[in-house]
N, C-alpha and C positions, 0 to 999 in steps of 0.2 A: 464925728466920733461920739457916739453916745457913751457918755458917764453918767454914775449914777451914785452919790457920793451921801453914804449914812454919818449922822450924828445923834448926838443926845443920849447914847450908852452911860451907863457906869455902874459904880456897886450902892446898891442899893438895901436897906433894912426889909424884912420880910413886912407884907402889908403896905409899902411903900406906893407911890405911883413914879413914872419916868413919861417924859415924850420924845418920843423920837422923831426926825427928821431926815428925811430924803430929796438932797436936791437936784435937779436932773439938769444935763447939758446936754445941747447935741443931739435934742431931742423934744418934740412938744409932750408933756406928759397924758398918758390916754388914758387905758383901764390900765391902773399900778394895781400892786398888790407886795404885803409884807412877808417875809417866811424868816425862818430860824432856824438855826442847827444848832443842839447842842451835844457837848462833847461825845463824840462814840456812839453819834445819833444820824439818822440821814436828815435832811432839810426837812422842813415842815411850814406846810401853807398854812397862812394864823389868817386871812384874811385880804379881801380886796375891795379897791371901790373904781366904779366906773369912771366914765369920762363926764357921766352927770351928777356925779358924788352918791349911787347908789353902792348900799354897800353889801358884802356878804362875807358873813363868818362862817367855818363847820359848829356843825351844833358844840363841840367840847369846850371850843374857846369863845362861844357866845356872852357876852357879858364883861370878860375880861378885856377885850382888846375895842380900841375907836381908832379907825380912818377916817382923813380928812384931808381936803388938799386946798391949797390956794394956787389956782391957775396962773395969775397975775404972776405971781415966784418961782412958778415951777414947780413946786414944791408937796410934797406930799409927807404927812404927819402919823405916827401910828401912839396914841395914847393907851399905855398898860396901866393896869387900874392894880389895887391889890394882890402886890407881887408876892410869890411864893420860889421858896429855894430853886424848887423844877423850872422856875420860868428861866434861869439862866441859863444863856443860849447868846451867839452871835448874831441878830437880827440881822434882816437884809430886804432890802424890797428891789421891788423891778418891776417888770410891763406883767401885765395880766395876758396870755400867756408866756410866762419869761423870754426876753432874746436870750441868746446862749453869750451874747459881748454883754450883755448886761449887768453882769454879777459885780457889787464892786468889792469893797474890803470891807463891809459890815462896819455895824457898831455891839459891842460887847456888854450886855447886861448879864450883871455881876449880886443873885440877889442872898442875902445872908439871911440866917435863921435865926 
């Protein structure tokens, strides 16, 4: 049974950085990728990285967001750099292109002005 279980959310000052973490079960981790929904919003792909740690952002959130995983853990990492109010959203990561069992409960960045 593949889980895929987010941490490292919370409320954070504007300019702030957070990292997040993703650690997966029930699963070898391959191409992940992070997305976000925030409120009254659909999901939103922020970024992904392969299975050889190449990585790809859309152009809007180039700079803002780092992917990184350690294999050895499982584990897959998404570093937000200079947080701004809009970035709060429920992050979530999963497979590159998502399973549909994949989604877990997110972690919650909360970022103040």
């Amino acid at each position: 049974q593949v889980q895929l279980v987010e941490s490292g959310g919370g409320l954070v000052q504007a300019g702030g950085s957070l990292r997040l973490s993703c650690q997966a079960s029930g699963i070898n981790i391959r191409a992940m990728a992070w997305y976000r929904q925030a409120p009254g919003k659909q999901r939103e792909f922020v970024g992904r990285i392969s299975s050889t740690g190449v990585t790809y952002y859309p152009n809007d959130l180039r700079g803002k967001f780092t992917i990184t995983r350690d294999n050895a853990k499982n584990t897959v990492y998404l570093q937000i750099n200079r947080l701004k109010p809009e970035d709060t959203a429920m992050y979530y990561c999963n497979t590159f292109p998502p399973l549909p069992n994949g989604w877990g409960q997110g972690t919650q960045v909360t970022v103040s002005s």
